[in-house]
C-alpha positions, 0 to 999 in steps of 0.5 A: 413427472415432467419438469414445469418452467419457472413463473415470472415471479420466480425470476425476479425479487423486487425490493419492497417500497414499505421497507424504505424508511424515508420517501426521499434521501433529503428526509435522512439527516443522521450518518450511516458509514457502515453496514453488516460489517459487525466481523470487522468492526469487531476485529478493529476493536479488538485489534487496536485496544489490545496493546502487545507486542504483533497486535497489528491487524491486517484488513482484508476485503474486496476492492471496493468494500469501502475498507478504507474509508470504514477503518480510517472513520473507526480510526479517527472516532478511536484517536479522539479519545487517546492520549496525545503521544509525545514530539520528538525532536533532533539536536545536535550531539557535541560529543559526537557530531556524527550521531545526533540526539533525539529528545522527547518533550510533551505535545507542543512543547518541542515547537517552544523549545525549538523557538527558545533555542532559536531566541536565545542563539539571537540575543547572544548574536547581539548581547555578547559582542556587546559585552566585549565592547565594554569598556571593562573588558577592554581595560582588562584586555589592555592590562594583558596586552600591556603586561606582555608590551611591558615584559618585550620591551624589558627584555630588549632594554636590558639587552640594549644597555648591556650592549652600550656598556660594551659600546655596541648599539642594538639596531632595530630592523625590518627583518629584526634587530642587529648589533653594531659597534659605536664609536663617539656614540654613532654606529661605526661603518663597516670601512670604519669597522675594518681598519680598527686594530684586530686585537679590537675587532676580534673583542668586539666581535666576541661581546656581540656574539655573545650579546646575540646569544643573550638576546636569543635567549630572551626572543625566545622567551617571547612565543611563551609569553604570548601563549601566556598573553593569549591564555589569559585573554581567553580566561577573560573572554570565558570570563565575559561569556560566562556571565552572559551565557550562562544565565540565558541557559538557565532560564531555558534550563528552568523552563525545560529542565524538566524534560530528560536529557535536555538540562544535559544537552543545555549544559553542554551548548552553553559550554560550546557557546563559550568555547567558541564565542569568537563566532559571535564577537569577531565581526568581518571586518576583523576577520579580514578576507576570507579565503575561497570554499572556507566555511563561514561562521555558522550557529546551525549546531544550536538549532532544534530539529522538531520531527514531530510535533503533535497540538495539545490535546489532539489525540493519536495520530491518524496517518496514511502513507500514500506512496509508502517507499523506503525514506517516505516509511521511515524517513530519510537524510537530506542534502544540500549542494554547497561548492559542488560537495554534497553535505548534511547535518541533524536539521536536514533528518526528515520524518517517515510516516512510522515518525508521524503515526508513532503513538498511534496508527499506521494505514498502508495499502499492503499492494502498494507496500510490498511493490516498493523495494526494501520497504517491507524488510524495513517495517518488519524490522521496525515493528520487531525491534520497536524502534525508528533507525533513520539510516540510507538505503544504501547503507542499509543493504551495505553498499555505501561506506562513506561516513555519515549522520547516525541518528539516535533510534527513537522507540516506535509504538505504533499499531500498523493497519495493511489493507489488501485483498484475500490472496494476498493476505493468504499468500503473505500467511504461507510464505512469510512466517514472521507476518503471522508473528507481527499481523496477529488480528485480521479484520475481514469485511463482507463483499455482500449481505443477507437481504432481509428487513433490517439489512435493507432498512441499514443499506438504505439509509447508507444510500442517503447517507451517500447522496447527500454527502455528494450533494446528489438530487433526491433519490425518491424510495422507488429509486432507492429500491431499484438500486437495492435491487442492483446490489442483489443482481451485483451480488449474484444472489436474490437473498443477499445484496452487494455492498462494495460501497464504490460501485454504489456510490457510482450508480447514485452518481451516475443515476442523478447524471440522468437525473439532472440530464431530464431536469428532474426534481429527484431520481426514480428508477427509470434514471437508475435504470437509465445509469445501470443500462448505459454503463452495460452499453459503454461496457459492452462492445466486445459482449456485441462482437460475439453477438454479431459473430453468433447471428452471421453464423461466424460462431456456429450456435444453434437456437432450433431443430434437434442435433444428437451429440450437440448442445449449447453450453453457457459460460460467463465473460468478464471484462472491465468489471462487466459480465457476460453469458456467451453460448458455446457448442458443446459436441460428444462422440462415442465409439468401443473403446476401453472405457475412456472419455477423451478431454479434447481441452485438456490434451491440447492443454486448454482445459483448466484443472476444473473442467478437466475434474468434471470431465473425468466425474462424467466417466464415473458417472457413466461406470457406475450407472450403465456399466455395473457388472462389466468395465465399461467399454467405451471411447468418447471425446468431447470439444468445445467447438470454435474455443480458441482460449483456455476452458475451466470449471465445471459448469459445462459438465452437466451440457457435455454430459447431455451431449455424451448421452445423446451420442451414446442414445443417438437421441437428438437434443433440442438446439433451442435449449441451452444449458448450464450446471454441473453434476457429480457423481450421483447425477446430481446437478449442482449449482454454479456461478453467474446464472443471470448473465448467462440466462441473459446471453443465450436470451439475447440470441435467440431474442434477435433471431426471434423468440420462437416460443420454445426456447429457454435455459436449463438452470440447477434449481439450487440456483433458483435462490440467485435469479435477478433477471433483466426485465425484457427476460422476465417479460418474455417468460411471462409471454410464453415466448421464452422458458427457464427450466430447474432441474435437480437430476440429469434425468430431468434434464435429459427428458426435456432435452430430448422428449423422451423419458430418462427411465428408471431401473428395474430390481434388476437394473433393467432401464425401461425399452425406449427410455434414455438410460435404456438406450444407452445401456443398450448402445454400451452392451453392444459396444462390450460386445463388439470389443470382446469380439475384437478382443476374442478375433486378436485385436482391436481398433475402437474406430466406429463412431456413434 
C-alpha cells in the first residue's frame, strides 16, 4: 500500500488559546520561579535538610535551565527559617605571636566585642598617663628616686672623709671622680707633689690607692642600686597600671566572659597592657629622637579582627562565589608595604567565601572552580577535615619557608552547592573517587517538559511571571501561545515543551522590542514572530552561504529527475545556538566483491564512530536479506559527496541504503526526494534528531528553484510526534506543492523513491519479477556467480561497477 503524505495538521501542534489562564500577563499578580522541576527540588530538600557529613549536592543541568536563579531562590526561602551561625573573630595570640586565635561569639556580638576593645584601648591612651601624672605617683617616685640619690651621695661622702682623714680630697670630674693630696687644706699641685720627701709621696700615694680601691668597691655597688631603684619604680608603675587596667578589663570580662576563650584572651591583654604601659605614658617629647625604620609605638595587638559578622536573626547565609580562586574560597594574609619590607599581622587575615557561607550554603559554578589552580584540592580538603586552614598558596604547595602568620583553623559547617553540566558531573563521578565521597546528592533539572494542560497552564504563567518582573509590555494569550509553541519547536518535540528559562526570557524581551518598535499596546504573535524570525536572520549568514553554494550549483544537489545510485541525504548544522538542515548528496556503487560495503568516510578518517556503525548495519542488512544461502558477494562503496568535514550518526544510513539499493537494482531514485532516518538490522527506519530544520533545509532549496509540486521529505514516522514545522512549510504542503512522507520500513521508502514496489518473498524466499528486493536479489546472484567463476578460472578482480 502506497505510503500517503502527512496532512498540515499533522505538521504542526498549535497551543490552545483556552489553556492560557489570563488574557494578558498584567491580569497575573502571584510569582511563579519554577516548573516541572519536582527531581530537583526533591533533591534540594533533601540534600540541604539532610545534615551528615558529604551531603553536599552537585545541581546538574542545561545551560540555561535557570539552575542558578531556581536554587539560590529554594536557598534563600530555606536560610530564613535557620539559625543564625555564630561570628568569628581573629585576636591576637600572646603567647604565640605567629598563630592568632580565632573566638566565636553569638551573631552580632563580635561587632560589639571588636567596639569594646577598640573604646577601652582609647580610654587607657588618656586615663593611664594620667594617673602617672598624679601627684602620688610622683611622690612615691621621688621617694625611690631619692633613696637611691641618698644611698650614692653616702657612699662618696663616706669615701671623701676617709680621704680628708688621710689629707687627700676626692675631686669630682667631668670623667669622674680623682684623688688629690691637700696641703694647708687646697689640693697640692703636681710641682708641689713632687718635691715632698719620697718617704711622704710613697704613703700618700698608698692611702690613695687604697682610698681608690675602697671607692671602686662602693661605684660598684651603684648599677645594683639602680636595678634596685628601677625595679621598684616598675613595681609602682605595675602598681598604678594595675588599679587603672584592671577594673577597664572586668567590665569587658562581665560583658563577654561568657563567650569561651575570651575572659583568657582578657586576662592575658590586661596583663600585656601592664607589662607595657610605657607605650601608653611615655609621650615623644620624652622619648627623644627617634631613630630612622624604628617602629613607633603601636596598640594593633589589641585590635579585634570580626571575619565574620552575621545580623541577629538573619538566617544562614547564602553566599556565591563568583570568581572562586584559591585565597577568594578560602581566604588569604594580606600585606602592607612599610620602608620597602613587606609585613603583616592577624587584622590583615581576610575572609573566603567558605568563611562567609560557613553555617550555611556555598554556591560555585563547578566550571569556573575546577579552572582555578589548586582550588579544588583545597575545598576537597576543607570539606574533609571540616575546618577552614588560612594559609598561602605558596606554602600550601611547599614553596615558601619564610615564617609567617599561622592562624587558628575554624571548624567549617557548611553545605556546597556545584553547578555544571551533565559531562562534567559524569566525568568528576569516574575519575575522582573522593567527589562521590563528598557530593553524595545530585540535583538534576529537566531542559524540557511533558506538553499537557497543566504543564501549559504552570509554564504560563511563569511566562508572566517573567515580563513582569522585567517591566515588559503585556503579552496578550495569543502571544503567550505562540511562544509555548517555541519552546515545543526549541524542544524538538510537539509533545513536550523547552524550559531553559534564558532563552524564554530572551524572546519575551526580544518580542516586546518589536512591540515598542510598532508602538503597540501589547505583544501578539506577529511581534514573537517578528523576534523568533530576526534572531534566525541575524543568525543566519553561514546557513545563506550554503544556500547560495547550493543554487550556483557550487554544492551540486539535485531537486528533480531521477539518478540511480544517488540521493539527497539531510543532517542538521549548529552554530551560535541556531540550527540547520544542509542537503548533501549521498552516492553508492557496487560491483562482485567479497562481501564488503567500503566506508569512504571512514577510510579517510571523516567518518564519526556512529556513522561508521550504521554503515556497517547496512552490510547485515543486506546479508541476511538477499544473501541468505551463500556469502554475499558484493563490493560497494558509499561517499558523502563535497564533504570536506568530519560525518557522524546514523541518520544517513537509511539515504546510503537507498542509495546502495538503487546501484545494485539499477533502478533510479527520485532527485526531488530527500531523505533522513536511520535503519537497523531489520530494515526498520528508526528515528532521529532535528527532523524540523531538516524538512526546512531541503524545502528552502527547493522553495527558491521553485516548488515543483512533487518534492518532499522522507521522515521516520516515529518522528511524526516531533513535527513544529515553519508556516511557509506547512502552507506548501497544504498547497500540494510540497509533501512529507513517514515511513516505518525501507520497503516503503524504497517504492516511493523509485515508483516501483519493494516485493515481498515468497515461502521460498523468491522476490516478485520487477519489484526492488527482486532485482537486487537477482544483480547479487549474478554477481556470485561471476565470482565463482572468477574464482573457478584462478583469480579474481571485482573491478565492474554497477
Amino acid at each position: 500500500m502506497a505510503v500517503a503524505p502527512l496532512t498540515p495538521q499533522q505538521l504542526y501542534t498549535p497551543c490552545p488559546i483556552e489553556l492560557i489562564p489570563y488574557q494578558t500577563t498584567a491580569d497575573v499578580t502571584e510569582t511563579l520561579e519554577v516548573v516541572g522541576q519536582e527531581r530537583a527540588l526533591a533533591a534540594l530538600e533533601f540534600g540541604t535538610g539532610i545534615r551528615h557529613d558529604g551531603y553536599n549536592l552537585f545541581v546538574l543541568g542545561s545551560p540555561g535551565a535557570g539552575r542558578h536563579g531556581v536554587v539560590r531562590s529554594f536557598l534563600q526561602q530555606r536560610s530564613a527559617r535557620e539559625a543564625t551561625p555564630p561570628d568569628w573573630c581573629y585576636v591576637h595570640n600572646f603567647e604565640q605571636p605567629h598563630r592568632p586565635r580565632a573566638l566565636r561569639f553569638a551573631p552580632d556580638r563580635g561587632r560589639h566585642f571588636c567596639d569594646a576593645m577598640t573604646q577601652l584601648v582609647e580610654e587607657l591612651r588618656s586615663t593611664l598617663p594620667a594617673a602617672f601624672e598624679s601627684d602620688e605617683y610622683q611622690a612615691r617616685r621621688r621617694v625611690v628616686e631619692q633613696e637611691f640619690k641618698d644611698r650614692h651621695e653616702q657612699a662618696v661622702d663616706e669615701i671623701r672623709e676617709q680621704a680628708r682623714a688621710k689629707d687627700v680630697a676626692l675631686i669630682s670630674t667631668p670623667g669622674g671622680f680623682a684623688f688629690a693630696p691637700l696641703s694647708g687644706g687646697e689640693a697640692m699641685s703636681p710641682a708641689a707633689f713632687h718635691k715632698l720627701p719620697e718617704e711622704t709621696r710613697q704613703r700618700i700615694e698608698a692611702d690613695i690607692e687604697q682610698l681608690e680601691q675602697e671607692l671602686g668597691e662602693r661605684l660598684r655597688r651603684l648599677p645594683q642600686w639602680q636595678k634596685d631603684a628601677r625595679r621598684r619604680i616598675r613595681e609602682l608603675d605595675r602598681d598604678i597600671a594595675t588599679g587603672v587596667v584592671q577594673p577597664a578589663f572586668g567590665e569587658l570580662k562581665s560583658t563577654f566572659g561568657d563567650t569561651p576563650g575570651v575572659a583568657g584572651y582578657l586576662d592575658a591583654a590586661c596583663q600585656d597592657v601592664i607589662d607595657n604601659v610605657g607605650d601608653f605614658v611615655t609621650s615623644h617629647e620624652e622619648a627623644g629622637p627617634r631613630l630612622p625604620f624604628a617602629p613607633e609605638p603601636t596598640f594593633t595587638r589589641y585590635e579585634v579582627n570580626v571575619l565574620i559578622r552575621h545580623p541577629d536573626g538573619g538566617g544562614a547565609p547564602v553566599v556565591y562565589a563568583d570568581l572562586p580562586n584559591y585565597p577568594n574560597l578560602v581566604g588569604r594574609l594580606d600585606h602592607q608595604a612599610r620602608f620597602g619590607t613587606l609585613s603583616t599581622d592577624f587584622t590583615l587575615i581576610k575572609p573566603g567565601a567558605l568563611h562567609e557561607a560557613n553555617g550555611g550554603y556555598l554556591l560555585l559554578d563547578a566550571l569556573r572552580l575546577l579552572s582555578q589552580p589548586y582550588t579544588w584540592d583545597a575545598l576537597k580538603r576543607a570539606l574533609r577535615a571540616k575546618e577552614l586552614r588560612i594559609e598561602p598558596l605558596e606554602r600550601a604547595i611547599g614553596l615558601l619557608t619564610t615564617v609567617s602568620l599561622d592562624p587558628e583553623p575554624i571548624p567549617l559547617d557548611v553545605t556546597v552547592l556545584l553547578i555544571g553540566d551533565r559531562r562534567l558531573y559524569y566525568l568528576l563521578v569516574e575519575h575522582d573517587p573522593e567527589f562521590a565521597e563528598l557530593f553524595k546528592v545530585a540535583a538534576d533539572f529537566e531542559d524540557d517538559l511533558r506538553r499537557d494542560p497543566a504543564s501549559t497552564d504552570e509554564l504560563a504563567r511563569l511566562l508572566a511571571t517573567q515580563a513582569n518582573r522585567q517591566g515588559l509590555l503585556p503579552f496578550g494569550a495569543p502571544a503567550v501561545a505562540r511562544v509555548i509553541e517555541h519552546a515545543s519547536r526549541s524542544a524538538g518535540d510537539a509533545q513536550r515543551v523547552d524550559v531553559r528559562l534564558n532563552h524564554l526570557a530572551d524572546l519575551l524581551t526580544q518580542a516586546d522590542y518589536f512591540a515598542r518598535r510598532s508602538e503597540a499596546a501589547q505583544v501578539t504573535p506577529d511581534h514573537v514572530q517578528q523576534a523568533i524570525d530576526a534572531a534566525e536572520m541575524r543568525a543566519g549568514r553561514v546557513r545563506e552561504r550554503l544556500q547560495e553554494a547550493i543554487l550556483r550549483d557550487t554544492l551540486l544537489i539535485d531537486t528533480r529527475g531521477e539518478r540511480i545510485g544517488q540521493i539527497n541525504g539531510l543532517a542538521v548544522l549548529g552554530l551560535g545556538g541556531i540550527l540547520f538542515g544542509r542537503p548533501s548528496r549521498i552516492t553508492a556503487r557496487a560491483r562482485p566483491g567479497q562481501g564488503r560495503v567500503l566506508d569512504i568516510e571512514r577510510e579517510v578518517e571523516l567518518g564519526g564512530p556512529l556513522h561508521s556503525k550504521g554503515v556497517l548495519i547496512l552490510s547485515s542488512f543486506l546479508a541476511a536479506r538477499y544473501a541468505t544461502g551463500e556469502a554475499l558477494s558484493l563490493s560497494a562503496s558509499l561517499v558523502f559527496e563535497q564533504s570536506y568535514g568530519g560525518v557522524d550518526g546514523d541518520s544517513a544510513s537509511c539515504a546510503e541504503l537507498y542509495a546502495l539499493l538503487s546501484a545494485l537494482a539499477d533502478a533510479p531514485l527520485r532527485q526531488s526526494l530527500a531523505v533522513t532516518g536511520s535503519v537497523n538490522q531489520f530494515g526498520e527506519v528508526q528515528a532521529i534528531g532535528g527532523v524540523n530544520e531538516k524538512i526546512e533545509g531541503f524545502f528552502d532549496i527547493c522553495n527558491a528553484r521553485g516548488l515543483s509540486g512533487d518534492q518532499g521529505v522522507l521522515i521516520p514516522a516515529a518522528n511524526v510526534q516531533h513535527l513544529m514545522l515553519r508556516g511557509d512549510v506547512r502552507d506548501a504542503v497544504a498547497a500540494g506543492r510540497f509533501h512529507i512522507y513517514a515511513v516505518r520500513t525501507v520497503d516503503e521508502g524504497i517504492e516511493l523513491l523509485t515508483g516501483l514496489p519493494a516485493g515481498v518473498a515468497d515461502a521460498e524466499g523468491i522476490y516478485p519479477e520487477g519489484s526492488i528486493n527482486g532485482l537486487v536479489s537477482d544483480r547479487l546472484a549474478e554477481y556470485a556467480r561471476i565470482r565463482a567463476a572468477l574464482a573457478h578460472g584462478g583469480g579474481e578482480n571485482g573491478n565492474g561497477d554497477a
